[in-house]
Backbone as CSV, one residue per row, in Angstrom:
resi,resn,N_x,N_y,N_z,CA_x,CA_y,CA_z,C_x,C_y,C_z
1,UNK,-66.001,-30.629,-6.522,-66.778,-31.303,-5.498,-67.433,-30.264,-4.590
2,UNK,-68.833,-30.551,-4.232,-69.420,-29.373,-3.822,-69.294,-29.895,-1.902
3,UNK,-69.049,-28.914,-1.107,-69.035,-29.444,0.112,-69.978,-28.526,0.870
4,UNK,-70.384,-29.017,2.175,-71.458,-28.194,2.846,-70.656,-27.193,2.953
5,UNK,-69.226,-26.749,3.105,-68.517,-25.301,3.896,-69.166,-23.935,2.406
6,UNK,-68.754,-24.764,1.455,-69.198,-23.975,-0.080,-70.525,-23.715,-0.059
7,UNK,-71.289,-24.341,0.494,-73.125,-24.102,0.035,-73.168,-22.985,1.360
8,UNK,-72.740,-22.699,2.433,-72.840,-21.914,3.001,-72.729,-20.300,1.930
9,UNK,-71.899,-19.974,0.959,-71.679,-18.687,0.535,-72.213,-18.996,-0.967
10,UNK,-73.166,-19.451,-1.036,-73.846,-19.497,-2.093,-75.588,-18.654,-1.917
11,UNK,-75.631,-17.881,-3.180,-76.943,-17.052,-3.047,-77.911,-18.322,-3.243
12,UNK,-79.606,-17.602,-2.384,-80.628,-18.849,-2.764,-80.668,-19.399,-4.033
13,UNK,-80.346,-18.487,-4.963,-80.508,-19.879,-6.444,-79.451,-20.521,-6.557
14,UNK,-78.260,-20.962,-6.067,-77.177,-21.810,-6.096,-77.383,-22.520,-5.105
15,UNK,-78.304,-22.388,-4.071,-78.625,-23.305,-3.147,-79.655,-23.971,-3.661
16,UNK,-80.796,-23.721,-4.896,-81.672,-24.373,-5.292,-81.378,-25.240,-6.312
17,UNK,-80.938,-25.041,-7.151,-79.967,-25.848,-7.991,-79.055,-26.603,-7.501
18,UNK,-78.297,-26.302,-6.587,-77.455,-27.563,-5.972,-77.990,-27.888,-5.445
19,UNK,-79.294,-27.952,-4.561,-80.178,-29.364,-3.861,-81.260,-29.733,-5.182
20,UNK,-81.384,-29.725,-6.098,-81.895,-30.208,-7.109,-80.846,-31.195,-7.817
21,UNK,-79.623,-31.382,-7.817,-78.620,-32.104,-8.266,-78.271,-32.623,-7.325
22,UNK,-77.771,-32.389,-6.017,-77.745,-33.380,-5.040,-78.560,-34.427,-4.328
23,UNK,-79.780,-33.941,-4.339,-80.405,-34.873,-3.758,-80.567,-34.396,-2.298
24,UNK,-80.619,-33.158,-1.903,-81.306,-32.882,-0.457,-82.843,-33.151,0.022
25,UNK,-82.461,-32.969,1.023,-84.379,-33.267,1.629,-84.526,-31.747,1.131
26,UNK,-86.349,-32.067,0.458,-87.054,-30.926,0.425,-87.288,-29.989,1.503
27,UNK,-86.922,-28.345,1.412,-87.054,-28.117,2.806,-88.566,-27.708,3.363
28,UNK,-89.432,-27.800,2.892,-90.946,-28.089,3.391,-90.735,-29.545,4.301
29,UNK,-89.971,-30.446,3.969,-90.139,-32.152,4.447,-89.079,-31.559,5.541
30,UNK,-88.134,-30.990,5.547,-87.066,-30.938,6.817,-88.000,-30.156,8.054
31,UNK,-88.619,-28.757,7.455,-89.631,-28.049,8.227,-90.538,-28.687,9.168
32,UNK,-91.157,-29.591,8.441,-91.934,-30.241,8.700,-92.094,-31.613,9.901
33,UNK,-90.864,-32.241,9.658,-89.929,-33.309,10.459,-89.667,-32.253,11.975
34,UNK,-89.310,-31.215,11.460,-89.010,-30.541,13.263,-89.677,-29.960,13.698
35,UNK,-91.087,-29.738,13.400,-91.717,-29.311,14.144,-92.933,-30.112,13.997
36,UNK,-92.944,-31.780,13.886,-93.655,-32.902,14.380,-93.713,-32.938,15.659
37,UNK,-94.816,-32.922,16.177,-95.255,-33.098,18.011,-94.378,-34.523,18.247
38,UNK,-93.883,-34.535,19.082,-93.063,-36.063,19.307,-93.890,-37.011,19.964
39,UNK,-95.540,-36.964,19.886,-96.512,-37.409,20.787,-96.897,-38.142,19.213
40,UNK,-96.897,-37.593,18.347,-96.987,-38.034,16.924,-96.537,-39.767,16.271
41,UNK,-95.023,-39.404,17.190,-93.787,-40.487,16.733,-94.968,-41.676,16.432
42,UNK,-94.701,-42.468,15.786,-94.754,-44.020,16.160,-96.761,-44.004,15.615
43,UNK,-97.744,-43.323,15.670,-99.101,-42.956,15.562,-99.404,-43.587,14.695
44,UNK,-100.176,-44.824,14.629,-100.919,-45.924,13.850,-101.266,-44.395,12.330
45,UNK,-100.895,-45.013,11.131,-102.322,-44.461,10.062,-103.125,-45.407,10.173
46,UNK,-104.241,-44.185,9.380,-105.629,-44.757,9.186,-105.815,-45.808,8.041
47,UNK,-106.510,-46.458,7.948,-106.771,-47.447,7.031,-106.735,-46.842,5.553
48,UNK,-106.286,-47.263,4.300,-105.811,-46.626,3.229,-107.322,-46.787,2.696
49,UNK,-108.029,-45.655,1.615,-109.118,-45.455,1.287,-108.887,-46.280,-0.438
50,UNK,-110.100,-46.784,-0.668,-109.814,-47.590,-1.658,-109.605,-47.453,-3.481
51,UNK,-108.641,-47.893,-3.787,-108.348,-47.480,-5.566,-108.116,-45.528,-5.308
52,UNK,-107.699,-45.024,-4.522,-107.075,-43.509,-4.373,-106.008,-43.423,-4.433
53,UNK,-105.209,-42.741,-5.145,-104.009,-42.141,-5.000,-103.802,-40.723,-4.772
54,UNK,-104.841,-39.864,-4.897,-104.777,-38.610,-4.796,-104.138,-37.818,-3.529
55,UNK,-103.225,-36.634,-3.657,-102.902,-36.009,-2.816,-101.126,-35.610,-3.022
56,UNK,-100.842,-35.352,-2.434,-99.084,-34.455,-2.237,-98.365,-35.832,-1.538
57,UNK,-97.717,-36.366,-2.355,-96.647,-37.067,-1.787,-95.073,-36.922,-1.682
58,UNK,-94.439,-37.191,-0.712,-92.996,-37.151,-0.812,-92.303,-38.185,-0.506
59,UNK,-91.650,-38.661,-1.496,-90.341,-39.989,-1.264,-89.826,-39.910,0.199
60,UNK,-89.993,-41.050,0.939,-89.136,-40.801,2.423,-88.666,-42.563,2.528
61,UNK,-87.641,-42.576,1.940,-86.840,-43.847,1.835,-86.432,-44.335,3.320
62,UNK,-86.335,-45.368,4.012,-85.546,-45.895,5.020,-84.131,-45.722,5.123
63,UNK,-83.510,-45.299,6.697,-82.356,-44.999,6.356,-81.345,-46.049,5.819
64,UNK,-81.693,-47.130,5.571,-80.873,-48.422,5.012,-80.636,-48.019,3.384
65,UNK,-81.246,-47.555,2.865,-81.681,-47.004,1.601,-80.553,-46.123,1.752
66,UNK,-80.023,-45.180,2.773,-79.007,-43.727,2.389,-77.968,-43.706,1.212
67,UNK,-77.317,-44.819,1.201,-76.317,-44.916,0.512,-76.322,-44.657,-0.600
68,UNK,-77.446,-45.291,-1.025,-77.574,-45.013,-2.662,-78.516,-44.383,-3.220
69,UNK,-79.671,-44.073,-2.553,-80.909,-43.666,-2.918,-81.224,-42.759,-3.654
70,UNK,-79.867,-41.569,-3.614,-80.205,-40.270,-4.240,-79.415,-40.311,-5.396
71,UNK,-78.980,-41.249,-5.835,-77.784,-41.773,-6.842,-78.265,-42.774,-8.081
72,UNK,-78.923,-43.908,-7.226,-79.562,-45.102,-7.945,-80.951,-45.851,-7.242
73,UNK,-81.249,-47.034,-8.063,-82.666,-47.245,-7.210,-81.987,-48.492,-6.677
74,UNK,-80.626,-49.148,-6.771,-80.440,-50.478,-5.541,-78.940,-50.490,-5.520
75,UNK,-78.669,-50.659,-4.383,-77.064,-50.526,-4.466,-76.558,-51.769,-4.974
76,UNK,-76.748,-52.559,-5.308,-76.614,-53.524,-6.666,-76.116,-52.854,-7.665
77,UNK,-75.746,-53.349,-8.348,-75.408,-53.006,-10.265,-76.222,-53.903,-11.097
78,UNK,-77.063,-53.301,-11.982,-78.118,-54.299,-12.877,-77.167,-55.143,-13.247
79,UNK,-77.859,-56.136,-14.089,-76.798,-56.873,-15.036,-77.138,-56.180,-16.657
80,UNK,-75.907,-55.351,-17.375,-76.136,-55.244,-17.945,-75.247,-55.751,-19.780
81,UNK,-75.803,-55.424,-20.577,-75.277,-56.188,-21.991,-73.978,-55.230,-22.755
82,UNK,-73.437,-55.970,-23.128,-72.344,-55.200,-23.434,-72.512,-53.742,-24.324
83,UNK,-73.696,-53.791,-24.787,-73.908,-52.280,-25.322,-73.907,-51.659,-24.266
84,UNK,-75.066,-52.024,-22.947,-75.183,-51.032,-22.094,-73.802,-51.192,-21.606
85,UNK,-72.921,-51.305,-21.053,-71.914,-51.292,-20.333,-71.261,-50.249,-21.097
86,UNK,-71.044,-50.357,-22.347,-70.491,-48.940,-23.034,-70.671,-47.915,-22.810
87,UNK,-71.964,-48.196,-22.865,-72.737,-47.037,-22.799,-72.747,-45.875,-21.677
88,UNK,-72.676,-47.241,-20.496,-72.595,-46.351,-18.861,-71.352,-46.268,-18.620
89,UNK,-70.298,-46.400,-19.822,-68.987,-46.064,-19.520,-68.740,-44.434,-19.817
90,UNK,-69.442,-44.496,-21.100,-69.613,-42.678,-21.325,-70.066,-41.585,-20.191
91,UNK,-70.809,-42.280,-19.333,-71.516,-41.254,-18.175,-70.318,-40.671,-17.636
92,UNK,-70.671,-39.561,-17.388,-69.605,-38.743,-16.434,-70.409,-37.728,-15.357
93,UNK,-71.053,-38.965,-14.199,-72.030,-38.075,-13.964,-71.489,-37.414,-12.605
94,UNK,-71.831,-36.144,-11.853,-71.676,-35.168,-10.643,-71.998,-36.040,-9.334
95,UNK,-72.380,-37.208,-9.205,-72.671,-37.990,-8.104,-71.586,-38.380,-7.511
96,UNK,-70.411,-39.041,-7.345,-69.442,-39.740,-7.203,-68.801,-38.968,-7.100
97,UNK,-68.084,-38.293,-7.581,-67.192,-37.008,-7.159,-65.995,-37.104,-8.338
98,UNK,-66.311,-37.809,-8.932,-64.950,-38.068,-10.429,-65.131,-36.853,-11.240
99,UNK,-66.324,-36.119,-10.963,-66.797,-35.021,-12.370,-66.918,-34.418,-11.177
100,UNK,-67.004,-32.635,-11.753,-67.128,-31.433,-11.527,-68.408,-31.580,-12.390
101,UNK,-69.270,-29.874,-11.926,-69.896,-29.440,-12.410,-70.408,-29.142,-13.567
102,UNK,-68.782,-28.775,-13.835,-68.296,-28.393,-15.593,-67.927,-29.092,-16.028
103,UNK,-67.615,-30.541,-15.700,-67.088,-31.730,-16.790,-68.074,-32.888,-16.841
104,UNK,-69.256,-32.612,-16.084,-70.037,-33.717,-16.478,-70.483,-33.975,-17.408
105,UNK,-71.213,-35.098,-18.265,-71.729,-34.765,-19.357,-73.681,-35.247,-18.868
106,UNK,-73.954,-35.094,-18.039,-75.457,-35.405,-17.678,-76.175,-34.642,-18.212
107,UNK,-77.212,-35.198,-19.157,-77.768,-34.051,-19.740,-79.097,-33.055,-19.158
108,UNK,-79.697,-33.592,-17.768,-80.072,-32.859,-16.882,-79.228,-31.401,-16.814
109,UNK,-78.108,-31.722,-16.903,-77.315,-30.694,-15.763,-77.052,-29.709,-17.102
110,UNK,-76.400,-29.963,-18.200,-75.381,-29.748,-18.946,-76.352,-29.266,-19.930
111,UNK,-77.982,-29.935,-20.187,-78.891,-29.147,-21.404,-80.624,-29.102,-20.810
112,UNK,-80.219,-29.112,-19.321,-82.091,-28.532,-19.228,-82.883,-29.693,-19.370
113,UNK,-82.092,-31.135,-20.215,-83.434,-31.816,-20.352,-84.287,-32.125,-19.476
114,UNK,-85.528,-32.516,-19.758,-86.338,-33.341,-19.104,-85.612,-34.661,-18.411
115,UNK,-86.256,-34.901,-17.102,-85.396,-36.122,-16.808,-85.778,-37.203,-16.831
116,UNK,-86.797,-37.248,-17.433,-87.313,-38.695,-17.891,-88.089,-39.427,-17.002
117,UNK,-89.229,-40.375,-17.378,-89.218,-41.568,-16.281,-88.063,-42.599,-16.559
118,UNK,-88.078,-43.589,-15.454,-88.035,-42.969,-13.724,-87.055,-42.074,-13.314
119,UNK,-86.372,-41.463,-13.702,-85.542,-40.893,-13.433,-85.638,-39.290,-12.390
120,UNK,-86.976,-39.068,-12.957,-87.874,-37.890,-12.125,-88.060,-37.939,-10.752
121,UNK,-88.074,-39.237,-10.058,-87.995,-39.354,-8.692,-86.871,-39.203,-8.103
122,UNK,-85.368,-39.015,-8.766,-84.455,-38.627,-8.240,-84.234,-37.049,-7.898
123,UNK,-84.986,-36.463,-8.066,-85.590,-35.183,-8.002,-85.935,-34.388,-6.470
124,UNK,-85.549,-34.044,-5.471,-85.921,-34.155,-4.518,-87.337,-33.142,-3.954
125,UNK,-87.938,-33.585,-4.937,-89.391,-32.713,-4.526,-90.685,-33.353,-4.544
126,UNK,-91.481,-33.084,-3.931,-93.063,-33.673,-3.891,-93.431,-34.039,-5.356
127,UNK,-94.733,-34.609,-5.637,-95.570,-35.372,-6.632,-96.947,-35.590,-6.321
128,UNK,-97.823,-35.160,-7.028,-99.269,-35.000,-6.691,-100.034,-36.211,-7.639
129,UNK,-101.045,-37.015,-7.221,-101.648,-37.295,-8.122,-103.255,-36.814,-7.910
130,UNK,-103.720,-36.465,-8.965,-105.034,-36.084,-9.435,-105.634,-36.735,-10.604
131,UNK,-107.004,-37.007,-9.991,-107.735,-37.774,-10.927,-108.486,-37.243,-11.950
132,UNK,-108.638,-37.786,-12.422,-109.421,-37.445,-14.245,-110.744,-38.385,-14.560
133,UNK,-111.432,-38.387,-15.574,-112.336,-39.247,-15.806,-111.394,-40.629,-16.654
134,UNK,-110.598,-39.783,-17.137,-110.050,-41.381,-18.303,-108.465,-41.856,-17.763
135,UNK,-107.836,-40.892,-16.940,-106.626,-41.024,-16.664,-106.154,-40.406,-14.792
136,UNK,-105.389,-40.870,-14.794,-104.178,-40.220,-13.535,-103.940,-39.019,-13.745
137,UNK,-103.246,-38.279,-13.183,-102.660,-36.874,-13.868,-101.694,-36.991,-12.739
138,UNK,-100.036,-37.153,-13.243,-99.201,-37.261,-11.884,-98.058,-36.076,-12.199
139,UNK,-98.246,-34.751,-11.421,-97.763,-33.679,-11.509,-96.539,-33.809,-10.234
140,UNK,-94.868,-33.345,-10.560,-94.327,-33.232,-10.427,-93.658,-32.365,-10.198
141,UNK,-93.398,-31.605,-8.725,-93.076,-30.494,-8.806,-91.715,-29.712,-9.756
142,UNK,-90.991,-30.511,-9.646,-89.655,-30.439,-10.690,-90.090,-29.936,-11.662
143,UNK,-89.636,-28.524,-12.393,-89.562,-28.163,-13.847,-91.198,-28.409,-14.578
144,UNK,-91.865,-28.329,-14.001,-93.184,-28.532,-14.461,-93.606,-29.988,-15.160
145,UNK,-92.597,-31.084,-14.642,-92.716,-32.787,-14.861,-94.050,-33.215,-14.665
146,UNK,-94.798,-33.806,-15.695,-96.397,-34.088,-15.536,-96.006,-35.544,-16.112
147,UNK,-97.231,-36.178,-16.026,-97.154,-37.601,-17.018,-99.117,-37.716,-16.864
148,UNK,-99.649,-38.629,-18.130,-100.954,-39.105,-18.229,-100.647,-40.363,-17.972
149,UNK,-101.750,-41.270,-17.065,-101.858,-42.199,-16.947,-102.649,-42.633,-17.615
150,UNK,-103.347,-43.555,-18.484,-104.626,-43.179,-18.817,-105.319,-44.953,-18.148
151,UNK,-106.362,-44.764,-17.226,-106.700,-45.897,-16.409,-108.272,-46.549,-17.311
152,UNK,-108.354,-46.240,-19.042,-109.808,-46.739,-19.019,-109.886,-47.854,-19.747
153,UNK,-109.077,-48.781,-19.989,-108.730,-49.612,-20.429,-108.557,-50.106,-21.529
154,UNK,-107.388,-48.889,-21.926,-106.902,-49.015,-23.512,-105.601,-49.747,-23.084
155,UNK,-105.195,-50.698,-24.339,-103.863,-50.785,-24.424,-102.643,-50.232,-24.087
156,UNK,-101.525,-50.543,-24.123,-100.132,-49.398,-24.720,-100.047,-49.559,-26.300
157,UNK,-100.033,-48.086,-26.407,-99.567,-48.322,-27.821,-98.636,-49.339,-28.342
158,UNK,-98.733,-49.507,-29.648,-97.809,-50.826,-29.990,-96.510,-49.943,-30.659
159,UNK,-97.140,-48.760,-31.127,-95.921,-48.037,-31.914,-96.120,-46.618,-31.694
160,UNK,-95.677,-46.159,-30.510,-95.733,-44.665,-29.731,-94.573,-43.997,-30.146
161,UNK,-95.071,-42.767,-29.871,-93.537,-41.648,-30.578,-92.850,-41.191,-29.625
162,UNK,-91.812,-41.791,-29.851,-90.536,-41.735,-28.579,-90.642,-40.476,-27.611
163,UNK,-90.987,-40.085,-26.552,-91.058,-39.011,-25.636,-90.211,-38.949,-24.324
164,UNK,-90.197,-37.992,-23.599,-89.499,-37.798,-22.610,-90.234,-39.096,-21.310
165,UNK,-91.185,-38.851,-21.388,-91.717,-39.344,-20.063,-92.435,-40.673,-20.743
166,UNK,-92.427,-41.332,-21.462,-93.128,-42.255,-21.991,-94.878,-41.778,-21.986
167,UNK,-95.422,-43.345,-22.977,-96.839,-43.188,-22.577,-96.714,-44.322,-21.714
168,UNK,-98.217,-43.937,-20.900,-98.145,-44.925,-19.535,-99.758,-45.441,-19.290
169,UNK,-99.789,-46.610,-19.069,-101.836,-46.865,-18.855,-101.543,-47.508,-17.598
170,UNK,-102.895,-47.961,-16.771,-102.846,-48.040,-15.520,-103.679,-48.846,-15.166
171,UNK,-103.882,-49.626,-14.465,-104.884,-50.444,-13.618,-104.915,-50.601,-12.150
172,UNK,-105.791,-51.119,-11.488,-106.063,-51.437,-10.436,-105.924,-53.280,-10.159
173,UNK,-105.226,-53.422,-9.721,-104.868,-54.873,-9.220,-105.535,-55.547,-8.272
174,UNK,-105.814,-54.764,-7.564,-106.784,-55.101,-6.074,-107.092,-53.259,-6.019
175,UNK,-107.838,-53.064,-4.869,-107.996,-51.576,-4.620,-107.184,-51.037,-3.563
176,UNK,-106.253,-51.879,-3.445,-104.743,-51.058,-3.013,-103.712,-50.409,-4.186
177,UNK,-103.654,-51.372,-5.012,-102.480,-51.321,-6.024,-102.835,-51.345,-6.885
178,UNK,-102.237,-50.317,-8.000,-102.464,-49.371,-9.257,-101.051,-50.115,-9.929
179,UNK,-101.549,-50.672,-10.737,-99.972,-50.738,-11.902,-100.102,-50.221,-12.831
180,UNK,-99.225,-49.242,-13.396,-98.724,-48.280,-14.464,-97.445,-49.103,-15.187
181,UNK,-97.888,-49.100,-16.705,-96.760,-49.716,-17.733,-96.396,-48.364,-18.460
182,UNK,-95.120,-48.340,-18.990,-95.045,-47.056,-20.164,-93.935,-47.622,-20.740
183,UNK,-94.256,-47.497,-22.081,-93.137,-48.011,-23.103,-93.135,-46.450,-23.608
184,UNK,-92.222,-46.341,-24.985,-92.242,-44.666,-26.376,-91.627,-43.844,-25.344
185,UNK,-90.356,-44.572,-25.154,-89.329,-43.460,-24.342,-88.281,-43.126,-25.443
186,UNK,-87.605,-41.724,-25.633,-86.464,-41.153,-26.509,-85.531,-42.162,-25.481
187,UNK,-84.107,-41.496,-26.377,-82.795,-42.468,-25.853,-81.779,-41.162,-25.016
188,UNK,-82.929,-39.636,-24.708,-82.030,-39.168,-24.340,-81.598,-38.551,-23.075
189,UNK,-82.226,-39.563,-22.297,-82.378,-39.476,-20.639,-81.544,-41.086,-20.191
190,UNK,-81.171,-40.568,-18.825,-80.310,-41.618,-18.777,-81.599,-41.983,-16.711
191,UNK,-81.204,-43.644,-16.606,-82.554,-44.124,-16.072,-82.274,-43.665,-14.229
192,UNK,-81.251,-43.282,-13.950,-80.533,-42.709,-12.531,-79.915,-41.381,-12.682
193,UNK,-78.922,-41.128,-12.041,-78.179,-39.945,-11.639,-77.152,-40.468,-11.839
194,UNK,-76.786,-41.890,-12.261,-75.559,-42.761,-12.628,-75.116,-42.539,-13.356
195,UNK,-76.162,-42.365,-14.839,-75.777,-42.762,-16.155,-76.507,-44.092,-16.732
196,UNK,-76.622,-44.731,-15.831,-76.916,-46.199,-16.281,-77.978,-45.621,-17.753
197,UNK,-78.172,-46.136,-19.033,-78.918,-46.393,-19.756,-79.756,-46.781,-19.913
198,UNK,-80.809,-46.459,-21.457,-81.726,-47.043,-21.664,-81.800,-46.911,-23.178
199,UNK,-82.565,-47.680,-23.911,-83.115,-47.790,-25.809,-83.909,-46.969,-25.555
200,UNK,-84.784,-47.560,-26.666,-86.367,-47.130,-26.896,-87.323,-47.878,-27.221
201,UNK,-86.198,-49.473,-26.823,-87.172,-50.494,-26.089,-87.600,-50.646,-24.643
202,UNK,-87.107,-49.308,-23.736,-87.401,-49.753,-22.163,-89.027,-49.712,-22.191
203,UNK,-88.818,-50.888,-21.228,-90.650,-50.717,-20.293,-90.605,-50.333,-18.784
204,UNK,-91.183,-49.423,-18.475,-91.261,-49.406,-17.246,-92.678,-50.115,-16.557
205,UNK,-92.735,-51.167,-15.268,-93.766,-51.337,-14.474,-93.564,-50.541,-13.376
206,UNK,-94.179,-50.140,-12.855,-94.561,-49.641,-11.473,-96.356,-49.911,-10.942
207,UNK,-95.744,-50.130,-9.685,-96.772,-50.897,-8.731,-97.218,-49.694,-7.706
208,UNK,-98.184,-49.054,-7.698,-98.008,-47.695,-6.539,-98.998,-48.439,-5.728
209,UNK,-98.410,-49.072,-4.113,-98.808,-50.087,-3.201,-99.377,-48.698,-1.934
210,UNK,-100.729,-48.577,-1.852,-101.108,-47.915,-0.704,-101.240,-48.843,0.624
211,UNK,-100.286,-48.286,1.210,-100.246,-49.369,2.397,-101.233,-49.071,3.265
212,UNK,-101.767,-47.962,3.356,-102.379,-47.488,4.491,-102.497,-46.133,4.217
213,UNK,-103.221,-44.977,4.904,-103.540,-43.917,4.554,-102.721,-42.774,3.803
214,UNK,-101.478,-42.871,4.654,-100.316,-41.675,4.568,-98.642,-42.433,4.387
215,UNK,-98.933,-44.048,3.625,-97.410,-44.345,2.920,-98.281,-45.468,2.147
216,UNK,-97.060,-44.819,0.838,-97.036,-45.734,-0.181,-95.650,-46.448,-0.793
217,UNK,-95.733,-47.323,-0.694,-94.412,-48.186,-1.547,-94.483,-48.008,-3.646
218,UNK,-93.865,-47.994,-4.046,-93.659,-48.132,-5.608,-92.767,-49.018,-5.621
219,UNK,-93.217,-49.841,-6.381,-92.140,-51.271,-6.832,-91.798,-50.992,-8.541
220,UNK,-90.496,-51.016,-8.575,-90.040,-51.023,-9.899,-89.544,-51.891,-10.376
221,UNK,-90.232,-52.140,-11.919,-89.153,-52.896,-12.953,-89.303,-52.669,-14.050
222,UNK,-87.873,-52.215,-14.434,-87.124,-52.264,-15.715,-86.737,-52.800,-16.447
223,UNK,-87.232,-53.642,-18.101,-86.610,-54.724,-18.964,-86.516,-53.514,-19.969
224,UNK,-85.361,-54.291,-20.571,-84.633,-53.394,-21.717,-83.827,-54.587,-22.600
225,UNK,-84.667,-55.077,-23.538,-83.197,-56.208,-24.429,-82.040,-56.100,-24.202
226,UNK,-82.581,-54.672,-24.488,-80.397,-54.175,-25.152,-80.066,-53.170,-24.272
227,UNK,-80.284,-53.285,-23.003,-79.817,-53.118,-22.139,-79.469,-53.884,-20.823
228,UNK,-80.437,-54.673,-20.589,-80.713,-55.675,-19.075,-80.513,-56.990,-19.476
229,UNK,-79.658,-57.606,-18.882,-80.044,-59.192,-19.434,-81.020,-59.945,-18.308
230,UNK,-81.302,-58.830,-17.397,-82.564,-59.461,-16.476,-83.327,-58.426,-16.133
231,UNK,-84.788,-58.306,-15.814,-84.792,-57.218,-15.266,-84.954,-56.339,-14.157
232,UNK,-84.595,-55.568,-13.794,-84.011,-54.678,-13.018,-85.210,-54.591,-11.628
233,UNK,-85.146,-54.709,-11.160,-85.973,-54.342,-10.159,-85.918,-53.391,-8.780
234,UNK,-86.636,-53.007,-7.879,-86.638,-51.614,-6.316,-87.462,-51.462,-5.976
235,UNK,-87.573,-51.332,-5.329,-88.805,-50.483,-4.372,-88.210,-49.007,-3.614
236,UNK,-89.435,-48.201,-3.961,-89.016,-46.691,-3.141,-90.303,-46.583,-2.574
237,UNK,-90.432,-45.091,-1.148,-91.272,-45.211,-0.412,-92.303,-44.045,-0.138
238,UNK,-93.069,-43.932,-0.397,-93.429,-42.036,-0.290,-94.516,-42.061,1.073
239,UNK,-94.467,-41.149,1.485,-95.680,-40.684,2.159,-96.388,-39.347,2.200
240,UNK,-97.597,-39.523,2.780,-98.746,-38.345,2.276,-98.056,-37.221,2.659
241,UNK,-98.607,-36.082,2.201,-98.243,-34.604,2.949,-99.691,-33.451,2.587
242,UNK,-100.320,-33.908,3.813,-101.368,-33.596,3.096,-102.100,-32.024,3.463
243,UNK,-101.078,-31.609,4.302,-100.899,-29.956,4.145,-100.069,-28.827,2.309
244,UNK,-99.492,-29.977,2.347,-98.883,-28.988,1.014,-99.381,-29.110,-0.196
245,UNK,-99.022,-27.815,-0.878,-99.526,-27.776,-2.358,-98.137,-27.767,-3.233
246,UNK,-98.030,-28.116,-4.491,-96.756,-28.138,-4.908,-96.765,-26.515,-5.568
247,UNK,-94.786,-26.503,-5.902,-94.825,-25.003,-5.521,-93.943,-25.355,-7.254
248,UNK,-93.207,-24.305,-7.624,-92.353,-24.463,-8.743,-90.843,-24.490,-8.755
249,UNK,-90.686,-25.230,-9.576,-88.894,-25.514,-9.339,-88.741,-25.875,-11.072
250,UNK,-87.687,-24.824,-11.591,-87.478,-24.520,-12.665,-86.384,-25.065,-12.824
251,UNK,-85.907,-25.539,-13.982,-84.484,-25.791,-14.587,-84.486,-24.106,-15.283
252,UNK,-84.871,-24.133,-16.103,-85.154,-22.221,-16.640,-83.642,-22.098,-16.943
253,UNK,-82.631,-22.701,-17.707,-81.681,-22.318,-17.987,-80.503,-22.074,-16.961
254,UNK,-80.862,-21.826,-15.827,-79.751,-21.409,-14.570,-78.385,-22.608,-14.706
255,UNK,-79.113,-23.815,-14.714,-78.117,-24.967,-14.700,-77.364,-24.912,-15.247
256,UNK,-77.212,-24.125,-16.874,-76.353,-24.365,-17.846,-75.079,-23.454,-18.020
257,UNK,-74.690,-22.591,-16.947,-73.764,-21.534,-16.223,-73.516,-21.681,-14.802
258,UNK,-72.241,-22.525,-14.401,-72.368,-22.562,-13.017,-71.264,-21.783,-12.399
259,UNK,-70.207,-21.167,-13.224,-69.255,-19.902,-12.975,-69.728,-18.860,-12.139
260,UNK,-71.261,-18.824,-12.218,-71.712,-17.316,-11.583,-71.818,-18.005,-9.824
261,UNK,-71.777,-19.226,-9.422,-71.790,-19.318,-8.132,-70.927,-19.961,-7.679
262,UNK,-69.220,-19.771,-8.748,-68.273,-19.929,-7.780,-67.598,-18.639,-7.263
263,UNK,-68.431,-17.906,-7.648,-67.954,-16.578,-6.834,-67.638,-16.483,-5.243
């Protein structure tokens, strides 16, 4: 169990890696929070500009949200089917405190993978989107995490080749809200920091809701046959940051040796 007294005698890359698995505030977003003019507090945004998503965003959940946020997307438990229940019986994930470092079996932690959608927002770092002529382009500072949206009004594939991040297409609902579908996910990302599961029948919807200039809501839902017997639903919350550029944050193998920072 990692405690704040331990992260004190840890070198910067054991401090970067353990706030990449824990779930700390980014420290650009902590920086940033304290040295806000307090004349700021409370300051109407501007009216949200229309069908845009572009710019540096960062997840900033409500503190009602603390409990679980950096763990799962609802402090609920889906309902899930007796495969999945097996399934999330195997997890042995570093959240909860039942696993160590070295006995988890998360495969974030334990093999470098990719962490999948949605699972990438458990990530505690910014997300950019940039536009294209045919697609989104939503760059992720984490490990070099990208995804294509593609907004020109093709289908989803009917029979896509299973990938980390799915394929994903996009629309405009009104010129606030963008919905993104992605089915052709592998089976080897798990959909939280839980464990909870997924096939390679999941669909993901997401709703990216510009409320206004500098916050956006994402509404999620998750159906999975053979996993959900309903489906899953959340909302998470980001807002603009429209001083920063995203920077790099590597998995690069470090994760997969954590002996060298119990020194």
């Amino acid at each position: 169990m990692i405690t704040l007294t331990t992260w004190r005698n840890k070198s910067p890359l054991a401090l970067l890696v353990m706030s990449s698995l824990l779930g700390f505030v980014h420290p650009e977003d902590a920086t940033a929070q304290q040295s806000a003019p307090k004349e700021d507090a409370g300051k109407p945004s501007a009216p949200a500009p229309k069908r845009d998503l572009t710019g540096v965003w960062m997840l900033r959940n409500p503190p009602s949200m603390r409990s679980y946020m950096g763990a799962s997307f609802t402090k609920e438990e889906p309902e899930l089917t007796s495969w999945a229940l097996e399934k999330y019986k195997e997890a042995k994930n570093s959240n909860n405190g039942k696993y160590t470092l070295e006995s988890t079996n998360d495969p974030v932690i334990t093999r470098c993978y990719p962490p999948g959608t949605p699972r990438v927002y458990f990530h505690p770092y910014p997300f950019e989107f940039v536009k294209a002529d045919k697609y989104w382009l939503m760059l992720f500072e984490y490990d070099h995490t990208n995804r294509r949206i593609y907004s020109d009004g093709r289908p989803l594939p009917s029979d896509p080749d299973p990938t980390w991040m799915g394929s994903s297409v996009g629309h405009w609902s009104d010129d606030y809200s963008f919905v993104v579908e992605t089915v052709g996910f592998n089976e080897k990302t798990w959909l939280d920091r839980l464990g909870h599961p997924h096939s390679e029948q999941l669909k993901v919807t997401e709703t990216f809701r510009r409320k206004d200039a500098d916050h956006l809501e994402i509404d999620f839902k998750f159906e999975d046959p053979k996993v959900f017997l309903k489906p899953w639903t959340a909302t998470f919350y980001a807002e603009l940051r429209p001083g920063w550029e995203l920077g790099e944050i590597s998995c690069s193998g470090d994760y997969m040796d954590f002996s060298k920072f119990e020194k």
